[in-house]
C-alpha positions in Angstrom: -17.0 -7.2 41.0 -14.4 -5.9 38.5 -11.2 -7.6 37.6 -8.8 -7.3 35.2 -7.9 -10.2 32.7 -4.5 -10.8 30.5 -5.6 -11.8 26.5 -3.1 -13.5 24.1 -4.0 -12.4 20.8 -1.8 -11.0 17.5 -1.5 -7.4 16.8 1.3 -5.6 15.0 3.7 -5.0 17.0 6.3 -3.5 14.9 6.1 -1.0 11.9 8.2 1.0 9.4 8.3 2.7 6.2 10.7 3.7 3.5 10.9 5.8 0.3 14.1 5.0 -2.1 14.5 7.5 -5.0 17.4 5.9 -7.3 19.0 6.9 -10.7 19.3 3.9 -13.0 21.9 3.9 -16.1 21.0 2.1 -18.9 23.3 1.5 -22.0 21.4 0.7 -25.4 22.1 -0.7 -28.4 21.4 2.3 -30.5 22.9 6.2 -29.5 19.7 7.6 -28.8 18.1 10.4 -30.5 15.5 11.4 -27.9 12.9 9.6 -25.3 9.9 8.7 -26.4 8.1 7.6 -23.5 9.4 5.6 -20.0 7.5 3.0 -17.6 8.4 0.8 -14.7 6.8 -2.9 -14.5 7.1 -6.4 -13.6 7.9 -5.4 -9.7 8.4 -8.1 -7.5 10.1 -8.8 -3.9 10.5 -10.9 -1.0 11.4 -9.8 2.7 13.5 -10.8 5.7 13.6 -9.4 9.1 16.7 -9.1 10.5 17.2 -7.6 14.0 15.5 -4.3 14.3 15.1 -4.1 10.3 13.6 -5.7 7.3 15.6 -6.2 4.1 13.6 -6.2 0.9 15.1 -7.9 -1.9 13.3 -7.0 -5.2 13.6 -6.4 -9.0 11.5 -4.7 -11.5 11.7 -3.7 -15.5 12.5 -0.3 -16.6 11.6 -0.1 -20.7 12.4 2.9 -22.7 11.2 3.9 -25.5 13.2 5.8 -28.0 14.2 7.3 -31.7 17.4 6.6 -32.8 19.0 6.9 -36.6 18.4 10.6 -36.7 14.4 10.0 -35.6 14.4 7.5 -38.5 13.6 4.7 -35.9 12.1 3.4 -32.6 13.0 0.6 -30.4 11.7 -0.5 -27.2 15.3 -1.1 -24.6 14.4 -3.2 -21.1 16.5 -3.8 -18.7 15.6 -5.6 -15.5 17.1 -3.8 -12.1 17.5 -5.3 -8.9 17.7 -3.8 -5.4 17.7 -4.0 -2.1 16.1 -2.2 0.9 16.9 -2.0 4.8 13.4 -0.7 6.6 14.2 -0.2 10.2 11.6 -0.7 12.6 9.9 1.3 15.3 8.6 -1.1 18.1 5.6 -0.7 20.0 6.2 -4.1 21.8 9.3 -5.6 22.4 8.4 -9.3 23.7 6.6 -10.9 20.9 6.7 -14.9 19.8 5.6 -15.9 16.6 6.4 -13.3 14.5 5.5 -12.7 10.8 6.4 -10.1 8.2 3.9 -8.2 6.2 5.3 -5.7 3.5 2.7 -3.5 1.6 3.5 -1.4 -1.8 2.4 2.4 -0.8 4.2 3.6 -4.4 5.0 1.0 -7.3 8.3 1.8 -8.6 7.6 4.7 -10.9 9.8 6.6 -13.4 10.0 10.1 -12.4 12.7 11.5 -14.9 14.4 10.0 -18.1 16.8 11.5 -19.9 20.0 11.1 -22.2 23.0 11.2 -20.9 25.9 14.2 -21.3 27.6 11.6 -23.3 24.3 11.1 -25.6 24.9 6.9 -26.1 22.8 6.4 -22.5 19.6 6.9 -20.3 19.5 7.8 -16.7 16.3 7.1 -14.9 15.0 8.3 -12.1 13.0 5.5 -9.7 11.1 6.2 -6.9 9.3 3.6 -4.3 7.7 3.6 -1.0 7.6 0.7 1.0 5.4 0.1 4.6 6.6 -3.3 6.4 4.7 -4.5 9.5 5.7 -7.3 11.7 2.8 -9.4 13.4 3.7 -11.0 16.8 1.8 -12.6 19.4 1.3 -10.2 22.5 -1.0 -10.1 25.7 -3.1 -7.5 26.4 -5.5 -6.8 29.2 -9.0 -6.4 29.7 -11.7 -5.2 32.5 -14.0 -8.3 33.1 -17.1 -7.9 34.9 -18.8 -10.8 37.4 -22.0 -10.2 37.1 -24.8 -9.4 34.4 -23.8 -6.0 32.7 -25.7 -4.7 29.8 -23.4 -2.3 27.5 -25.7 1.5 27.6 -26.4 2.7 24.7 -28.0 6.1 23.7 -31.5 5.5 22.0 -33.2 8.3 20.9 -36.6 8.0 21.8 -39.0 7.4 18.5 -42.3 7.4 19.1 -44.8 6.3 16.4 -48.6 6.1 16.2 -50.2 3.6 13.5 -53.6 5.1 12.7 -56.2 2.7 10.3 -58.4 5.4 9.7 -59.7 5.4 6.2 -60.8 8.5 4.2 -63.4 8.1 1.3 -63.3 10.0 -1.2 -66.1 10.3 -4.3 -65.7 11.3 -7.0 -68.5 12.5 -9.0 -67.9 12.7 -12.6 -71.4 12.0 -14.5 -72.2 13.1 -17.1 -76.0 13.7 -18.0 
């Protein structure tokens, strides 16, 4: 006899995902003579759901490297950027307890495009992220249970194999007279 029983277990019952592309000005010390190189580090974040969205709060380092003095010099500039991202959600269940937020890092912040400003005394940089949050609730789902003895089939190929203990001598004649 087959009946159907209702499982509590957690699954994700939420997901979304978000790409931000920002341009960043940054003001250094020294008017520029050109860009020597650009990288993005130190990223970090926390999250918050809120409704039918999470909010990312996070901040990262932006360091350029540039000339300046006519190409007579090179300095490192940092500046540290914050941010904030709204990631709405898609739901696949809506009655969930116990809820929990997972957010994963599908792109680091990563400088796509540096350059000097019109002006020629700043940078603007070019940022892009992607973000994937998940939300992890409790939910039921069902499952067929059988009363009796049931074996799962499964498709065996059929092997056969023979084990033979014959023994073959061989001589070997190499004398010599």
């Amino acid at each position: 006899m087959k009946h159907l029983r209702q499982i509590v277990t957690k699954a994700v019952i939420a997901k979304g995902k978000k790409r931000t592309e920002s341009s960043e000005v940054l003001c250094p010390p020294n008017t520029p003579s050109s860009i020597l190189g650009c990288w993005v580090i130190n990223h970090t974040f926390q999250s918050k759901k809120h409704g039918k969205y999470v909010e990312v709060t996070g901040k990262f380092d932006i360091n350029v490297w540039y000339a300046h003095h006519d190409h007579s010099k090179t300095s490192v500039f940092t500046e540290t950027i914050s941010y904030k991202d709204r990631i709405k959600l898609h739901y696949r269940d809506k009655d969930s307890t116990g809820e929990e937020v997972h957010v994963r890092v599908i792109q680091q912040p990563n400088c796509t495009e540096a350059i000097i400003t019109s002006g020629g005394t700043k940078f603007q940089v070019t940022v892009e992220r992607e973000l994937l949050a998940e939300v992890v609730g409790e939910t039921t789902i069902c499952i067929q249970v059988q009363d009796q003895d049931f074996e799962e089939e499964w498709a065996f190929k059929d092997e056969s194999s023979s084990s033979s203990s014959s023994s073959s001598s061989s001589s070997n004649d190499n004398s010599s007279s």
